[in-house]
Each structure stands twice: as C-alpha cells, then as structure tokens.
C-alpha positions in Angstrom: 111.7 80.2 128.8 109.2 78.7 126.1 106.6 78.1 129.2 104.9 81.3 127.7 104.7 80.3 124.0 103.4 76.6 124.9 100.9 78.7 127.5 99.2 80.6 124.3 99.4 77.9 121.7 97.2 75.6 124.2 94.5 77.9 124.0 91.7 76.2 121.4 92.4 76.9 118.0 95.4 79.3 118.0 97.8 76.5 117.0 96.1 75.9 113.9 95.8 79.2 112.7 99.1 80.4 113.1 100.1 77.1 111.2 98.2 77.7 108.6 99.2 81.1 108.8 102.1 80.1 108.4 101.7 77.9 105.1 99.7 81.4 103.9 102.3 83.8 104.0 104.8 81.3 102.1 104.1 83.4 99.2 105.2 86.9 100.8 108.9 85.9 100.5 109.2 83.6 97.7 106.5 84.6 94.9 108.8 87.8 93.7 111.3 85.5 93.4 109.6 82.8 91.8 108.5 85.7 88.5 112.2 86.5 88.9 113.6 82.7 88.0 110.9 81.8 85.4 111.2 85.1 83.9 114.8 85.4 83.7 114.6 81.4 82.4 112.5 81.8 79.3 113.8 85.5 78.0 117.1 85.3 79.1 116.8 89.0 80.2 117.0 89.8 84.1 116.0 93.5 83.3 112.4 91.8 82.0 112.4 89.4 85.0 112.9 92.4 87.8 110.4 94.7 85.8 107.5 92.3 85.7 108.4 91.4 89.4 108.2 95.0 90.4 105.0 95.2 88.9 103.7 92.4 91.0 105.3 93.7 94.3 103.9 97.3 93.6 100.5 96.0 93.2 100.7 94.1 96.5 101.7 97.1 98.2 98.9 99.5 96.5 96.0 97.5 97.5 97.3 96.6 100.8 95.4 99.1 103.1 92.5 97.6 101.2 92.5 94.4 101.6 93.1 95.0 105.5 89.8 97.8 105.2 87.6 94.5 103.6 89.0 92.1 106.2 87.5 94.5 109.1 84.2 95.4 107.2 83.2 92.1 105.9 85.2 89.4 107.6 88.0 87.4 107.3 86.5 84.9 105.9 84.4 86.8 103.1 87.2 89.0 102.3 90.2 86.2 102.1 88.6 83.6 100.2 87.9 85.4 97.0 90.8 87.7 97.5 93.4 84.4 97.3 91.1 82.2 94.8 91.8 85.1 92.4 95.4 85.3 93.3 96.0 81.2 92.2 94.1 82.3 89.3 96.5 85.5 88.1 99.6 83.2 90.0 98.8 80.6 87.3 98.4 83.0 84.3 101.7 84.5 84.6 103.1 81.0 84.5 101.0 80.0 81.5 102.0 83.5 80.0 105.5 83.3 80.0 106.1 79.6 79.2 103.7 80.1 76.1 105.7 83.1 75.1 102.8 85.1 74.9 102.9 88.9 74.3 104.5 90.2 77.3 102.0 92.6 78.8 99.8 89.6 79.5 102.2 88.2 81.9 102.7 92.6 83.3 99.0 92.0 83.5 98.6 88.9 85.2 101.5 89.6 87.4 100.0 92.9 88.6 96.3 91.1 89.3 98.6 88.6 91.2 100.2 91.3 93.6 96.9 93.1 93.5 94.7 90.0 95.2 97.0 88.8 97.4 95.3 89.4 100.8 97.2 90.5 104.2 97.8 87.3 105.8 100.0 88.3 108.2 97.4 91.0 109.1 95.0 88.7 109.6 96.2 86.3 111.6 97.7 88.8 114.2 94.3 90.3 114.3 93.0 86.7 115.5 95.3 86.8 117.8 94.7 90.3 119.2 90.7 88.9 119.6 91.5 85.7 121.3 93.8 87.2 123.8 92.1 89.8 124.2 92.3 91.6 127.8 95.9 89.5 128.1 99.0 92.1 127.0 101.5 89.6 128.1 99.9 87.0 125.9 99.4 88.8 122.8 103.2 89.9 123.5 104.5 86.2 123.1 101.7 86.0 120.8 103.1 88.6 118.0 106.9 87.8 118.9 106.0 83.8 117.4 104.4 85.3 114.7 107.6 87.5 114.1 110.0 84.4 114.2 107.5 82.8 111.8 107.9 85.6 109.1 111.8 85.3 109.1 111.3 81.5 109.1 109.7 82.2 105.8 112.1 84.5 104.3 115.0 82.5 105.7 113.0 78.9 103.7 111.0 80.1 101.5 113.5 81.4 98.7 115.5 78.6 98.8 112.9 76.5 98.6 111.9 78.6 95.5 115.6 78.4 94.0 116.3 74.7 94.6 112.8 74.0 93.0 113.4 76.7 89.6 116.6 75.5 89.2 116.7 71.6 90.0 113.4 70.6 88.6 111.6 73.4 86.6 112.0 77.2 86.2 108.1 77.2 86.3 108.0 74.7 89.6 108.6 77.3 92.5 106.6 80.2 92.0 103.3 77.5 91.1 104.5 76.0 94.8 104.5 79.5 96.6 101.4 79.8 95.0 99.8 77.1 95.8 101.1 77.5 99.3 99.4 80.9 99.8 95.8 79.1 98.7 95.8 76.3 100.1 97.1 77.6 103.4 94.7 80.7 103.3 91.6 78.9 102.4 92.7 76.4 105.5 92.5 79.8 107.3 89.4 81.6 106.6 87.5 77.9 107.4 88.2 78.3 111.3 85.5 80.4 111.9 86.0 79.9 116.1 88.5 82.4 115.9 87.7 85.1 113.2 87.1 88.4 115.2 83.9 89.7 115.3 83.0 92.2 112.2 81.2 95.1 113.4 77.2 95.6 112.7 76.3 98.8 111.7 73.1 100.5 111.0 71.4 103.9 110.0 71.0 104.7 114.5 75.1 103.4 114.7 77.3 105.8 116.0 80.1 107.5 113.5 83.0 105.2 112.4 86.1 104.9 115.0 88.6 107.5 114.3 91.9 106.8 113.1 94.3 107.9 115.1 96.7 109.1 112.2 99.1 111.1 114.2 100.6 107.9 115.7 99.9 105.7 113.1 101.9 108.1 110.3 104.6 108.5 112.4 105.3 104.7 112.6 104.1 104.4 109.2 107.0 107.4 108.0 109.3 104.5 110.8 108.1 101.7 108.6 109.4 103.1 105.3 113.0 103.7 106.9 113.3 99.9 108.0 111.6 99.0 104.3 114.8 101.3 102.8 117.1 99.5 105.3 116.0 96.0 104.0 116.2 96.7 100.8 119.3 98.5 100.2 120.9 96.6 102.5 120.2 93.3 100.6 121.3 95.0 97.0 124.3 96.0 99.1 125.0 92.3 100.3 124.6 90.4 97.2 127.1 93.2 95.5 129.6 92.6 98.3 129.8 89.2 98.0 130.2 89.3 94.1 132.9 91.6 94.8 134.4 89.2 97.1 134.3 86.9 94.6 132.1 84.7 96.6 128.6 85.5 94.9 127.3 82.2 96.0 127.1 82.9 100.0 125.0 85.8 99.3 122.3 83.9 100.1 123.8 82.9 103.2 124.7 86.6 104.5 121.3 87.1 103.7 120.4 83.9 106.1 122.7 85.4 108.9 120.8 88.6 109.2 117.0 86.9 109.0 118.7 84.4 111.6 119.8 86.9 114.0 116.3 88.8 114.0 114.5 85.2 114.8 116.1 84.6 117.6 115.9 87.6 118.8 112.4 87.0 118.3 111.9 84.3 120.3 113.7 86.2 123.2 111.2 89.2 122.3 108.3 87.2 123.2 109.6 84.7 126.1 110.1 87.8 128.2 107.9 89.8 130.5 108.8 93.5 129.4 108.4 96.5 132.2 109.1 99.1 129.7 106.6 99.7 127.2 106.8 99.1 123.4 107.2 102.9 122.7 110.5 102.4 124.7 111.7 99.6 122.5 111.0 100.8 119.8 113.2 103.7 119.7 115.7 102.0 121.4 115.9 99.0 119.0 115.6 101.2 116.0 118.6 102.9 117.2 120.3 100.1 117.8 119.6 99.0 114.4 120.7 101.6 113.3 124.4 101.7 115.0 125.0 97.9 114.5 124.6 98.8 110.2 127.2 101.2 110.8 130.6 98.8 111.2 129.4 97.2 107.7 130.6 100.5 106.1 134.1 99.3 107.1 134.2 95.1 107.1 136.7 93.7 105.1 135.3 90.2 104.5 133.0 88.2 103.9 133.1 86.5 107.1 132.9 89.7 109.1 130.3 90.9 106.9 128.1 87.6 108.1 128.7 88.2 111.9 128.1 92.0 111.6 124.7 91.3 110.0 123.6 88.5 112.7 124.4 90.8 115.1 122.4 93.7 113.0 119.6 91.3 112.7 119.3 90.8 116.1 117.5 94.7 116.0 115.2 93.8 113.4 112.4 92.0 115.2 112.0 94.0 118.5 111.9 97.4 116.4 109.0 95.7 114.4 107.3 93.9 117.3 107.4 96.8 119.6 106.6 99.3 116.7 103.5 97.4 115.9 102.6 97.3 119.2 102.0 100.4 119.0 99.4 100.3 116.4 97.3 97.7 117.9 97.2 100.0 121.0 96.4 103.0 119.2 93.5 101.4 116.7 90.0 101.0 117.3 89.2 97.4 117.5 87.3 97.5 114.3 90.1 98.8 112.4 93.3 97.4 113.2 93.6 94.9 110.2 93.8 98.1 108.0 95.9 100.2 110.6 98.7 97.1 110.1 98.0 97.1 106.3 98.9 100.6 106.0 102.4 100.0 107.8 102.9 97.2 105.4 102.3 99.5 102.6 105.0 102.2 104.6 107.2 99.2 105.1 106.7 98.0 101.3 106.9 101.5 100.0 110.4 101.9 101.3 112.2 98.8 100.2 112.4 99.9 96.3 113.8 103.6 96.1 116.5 101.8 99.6 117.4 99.2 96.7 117.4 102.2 94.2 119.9 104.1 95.9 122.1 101.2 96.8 122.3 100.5 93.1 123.7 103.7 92.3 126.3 103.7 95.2 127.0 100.6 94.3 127.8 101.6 90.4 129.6 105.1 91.4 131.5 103.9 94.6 131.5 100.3 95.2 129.6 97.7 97.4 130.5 98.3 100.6 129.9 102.3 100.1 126.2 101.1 99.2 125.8 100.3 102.9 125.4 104.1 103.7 122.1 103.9 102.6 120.8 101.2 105.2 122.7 103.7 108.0 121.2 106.6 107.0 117.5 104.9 106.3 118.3 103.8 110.0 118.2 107.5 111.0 115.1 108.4 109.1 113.2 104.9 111.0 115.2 105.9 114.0 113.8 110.1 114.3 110.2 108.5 113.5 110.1 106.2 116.4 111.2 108.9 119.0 108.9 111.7 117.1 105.7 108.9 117.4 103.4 109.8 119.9 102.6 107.5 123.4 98.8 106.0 122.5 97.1 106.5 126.0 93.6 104.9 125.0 91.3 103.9 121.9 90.0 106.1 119.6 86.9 107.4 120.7 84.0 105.4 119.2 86.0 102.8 119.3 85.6 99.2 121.8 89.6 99.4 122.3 92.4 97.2 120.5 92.1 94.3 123.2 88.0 94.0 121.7 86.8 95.3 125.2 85.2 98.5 126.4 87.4 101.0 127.9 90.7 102.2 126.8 93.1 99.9 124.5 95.3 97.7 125.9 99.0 97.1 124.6 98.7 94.6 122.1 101.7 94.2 120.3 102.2 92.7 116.4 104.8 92.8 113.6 104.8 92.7 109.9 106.5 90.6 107.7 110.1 91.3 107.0 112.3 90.8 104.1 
C-alpha cells in the first residue's frame, strides 16, 4: 500500500523538502495559539488574548493571495526568505511586547505584521511538487495526499506541543518555538534550489499573462469557505460540549479524533489509484462530510461524540485533496501558487463568522445545538462542489499545471486544515 509514497519520496530532493516543509508549517497550527497562552498569561483577560490573536490570523489571511502572487513572479526563494525573516522578527516583538507590558497596540501591531509576513508554505511546497512530478497525475496524487496527512500531523502536534510548553515551562516558550520552527524550517526550504519551479521570464515581445480561470477557481473558493465555517464552528462547538459534559479537559482529544480520522484517510487518499476524477470526489466527499456532522446534532456523550467525529474526519482530507486538485488542473503553471493562496484565504475567510455563529447557538440553545452550523456550512461547501465547473485544459497562454505544453494535467493538492 505505501509502495507509492516510498516510489515519490526516492525521487532526488523531494524528501527533504517536504520535511522541511514540514518543520515550516509548524507555525500554521500552533502560532494562534501560542498569542492566545502568553496573552491570556500576562493580562489575565482571554477577551484580550482572542482579539490580538484574531488580528494575527486575519492578517495571515489578507495577504495570503499575495504572498502566493510573489512566490510565482519572483521565486520561491526570493519571495520566502524575506517574507519569514520578517515574520521571526514581528513573532519576537509580540513576545517582547507583552512580557514588558508595553502599551497594547504594539503587540495588535506586531501581531498583525506577524500574520501579515507569514508566507504560504504549504503553497509552496505543493507547487514543488506539482514541478517535479510534473507529466505523472498518479504521482502528484500520492504526492498532495502525504502532504495532507502532514498538515493534520501538525494540527494534531503542534498545539500540544504549544500547551505543554506555555504551561509547563513558560507562557512565552511556545509561540517563540512555533516561531522559530516556521524560520528555521522555511529558510532550510527556500536553500534547495534543485527543486524550486521555474519563475517565468517575461519581456516587452512576451505574450499577455495566463488567464485565471475564475469561474472554477470561485466556485471551489465559495467550497473552501463552507469547510473553513465547518472547522471552525465545529471546534467552538466541541470544546463547549465537552465543558458541558463536565469533561473540558478531553476537548483537546475530540479535537485529536477528528484531525486523526482525516489523516488516515489521507494516507488511503494517496495509496490508491483513483478511476474517477477529483471533481467526482469532491462532491461526493463534501457530501459525505456533510451527512457524517449530522448525527452530532443528536450524541449524548462524550464518547460518542469522539467516534462520530473520527468517522466525520475521515471526509475532511479527500474533499480537500480532491477539491484542490481541481485547482492545480485548472491554473496556468505560472500561477498556481496564488490560485492555492486564494483558496486558503476562502478556507481562512470562513472559519471566523462558522466560530461566530457557533458562539451564539451555543449562548441561546446549548452546545450540541451549535453543531447546526457545521451541518449547514456542509451544505453551502457541498452546493459549491457540484456547481464547480470540470477544468478540461490550461488557461490559454498558459504552459499547463503539470509545467508542460499542452493541456493541464490533473494535479491534485490540499490546504492546510484546522
């Protein structure tokens, strides 16, 4: 079963940027969390602590599209390194700012630059992929299912990484961790040149830049905001549920269960050798998704609650890994970094007003009530994936997502999941 993930990590050099890739994205799940900890630590105030995370997280989303733009123009490794040096920087600052108990719009500020630099790893090193297997669908397949298994490793280590460290050792400790994760491990990654894809030369004689193709890549974006409202209401929805249950402490681990479920589903994603194609799974998965949220509506413990979400989670990855395969068809070669930036910022776009309006189900009706959102952001994710149209070739102009002349090639990739 693994024969095809052992067949694409021999190739030279891919091992050692999706490590590193790896070690990059660290700060995607945990650095939120890290503001949140220190924050809460020093002013005692967890309305302060979500506000100046929110700030970070929003910036991060804004700039996304971006930072995926400057990847494709200029490089990965011109675009990367500054992006992340001035991340550690702004990182640092809001630690310094709030243990110094400076005025509290510096650490707003620094938070803000923070989400504002951080560049779109996960982008990135999908897009490395996409170029060395280029021409190989069944290899870029296997290729973006590992990197899906290693974004819900991340979100399934990183925060507790981030908790033990806040709370054992220092409140400051894990978010300067995460952060120094995402340098180090991004600065490791823009050095292997080998594999960077190639950034496009034009001059004054070059032909118009490659269309877009928006109509497909809005329609999964408009999908990507109703799984961003299903993660996050459904999280704020957990964590309430298990306080009600009087068993706060294995939120965490319900949490766990459903990023568990959707890695090993992952791995099963990307092991097998699919005769339907990825606009099939998609909607199929996102339906699925959608009906396995439903029983939670109705669970009546916590231990139920835990196998209805592993079973739930199992959904998440092939919607995402399908979905996005979708876009790396559908983009010209010289875009796609920025056509997966701009699902990221759908995706990122829907997890605060999902967490919103779990909040106030939670407040008016109770926990498990809250999990009506989730269902119904399910429909929304589930309508866009059967309304988003088949991509048949490249956008004219364009050399075609597989980095060859001709039409694209199905080249499948995620984005990173809460």
């Amino acid at each position: 079963m693994l024969t095809s993930y052992t067949r694409i990590l021999r190739l030279p050099g891919t091992l050692a940027f999706s490590l590193t890739g790896l070690v990059a994205r660290i700060p995607i799940s945990t650095v939120s969390l890290g503001i949140v900890l220190l924050v809460s630590a020093h002013t005692g105030s967890y309305g302060v602590a979500g506000a100046v995370s929110a700030v970070y997280v929003l910036a991060n989303a804004a700039l996304a599209i971006v930072h995926g733009r400057l990847a494709d123009r200029l490089g990965q490794a011109r675009a990367l390194a500054p992006a992340i040096v001035v991340f550690g920087v702004a990182g640092t600052a809001v630690v310094v700012a709030v243990g110094t108990e400076a005025p509290l719009w510096t650490a707003y500020v620094a938070a803000a630059l923070a989400g504002a630099s951080l560049p779109q790893v996960g982008s990135c090193v999908r897009a490395r992929w996409a170029h060395v297997l280029r021409g190989d669908t069944a290899g870029v397949q296997t290729a973006f299912a590992l990197e899906a298994v290693v974004d819900e490793a991340v979100f399934i280590a990183g925060p507790i990484l981030v908790t033990v460290l806040a709370t054992a050792w220092d409140p400051a400790a894990g978010l300067l961790v995460a952060v120094a994760a995402g340098v180090l491990g991004t600065l490791a990654l823009t050095g292997q040149r080998a594999t960077q894809p190639p950034v496009e030369v034009r001059t004054a004689t070059s032909a118009a830049r490659p269309r877009m193709p928006w109509a497909t890549i809005a329609a999964l974006t408009a999908s990507s905001f109703g799984l961003g409202a299903v993660f996050g209401s459904a999280e704020v929805a957990t964590v309430a549920f298990a306080e009600e249950q009087d068993a706060k402490a294995w939120a965490g681990v319900l949490l766990a269960a459903w990023a568990l479920g959707s890695l090993a589903a992952g791995v099963v994603v990307g092991a097998v050798h699919w005769r339907v194609g990825p606009h099939v799974r998609m909607r199929w998965a996102a339906l699925a998704l959608t009906v396995a949220m439903a029983p939670l509506l109705v669970v009546p413990s916590v231990l139920l609650l835990g196998i209805c979400l592993l079973v739930a989670g199992a959904a998440i990855s092939p919607t995402l890994i399908s979905a996005m395969s979708l876009v790396q068809q559908a983009a010209p070669a010289t875009r796609v970094t920025e056509a997966m930036a701009v699902l990221h910022t759908g995706m990122a776009a829907g997890i605060a007003p999902g967490a919103a309006l779990a909040g106030v189900c939670i407040d008016t009706w109770g926990a498990q009530a809250a999990y009506a959102v989730p269902v119904v952001a399910g429909v929304v994710a589930t309508v866009a994936a059967w309304a988003t149209p088949v991509p048949t070739a490249a956008p004219s102009g364009s050399t075609g997502s597989s980095g060859s002349s001709g039409s694209a090639s199905s080249l499948p990739r995620d984005v990173p999941t809460p």
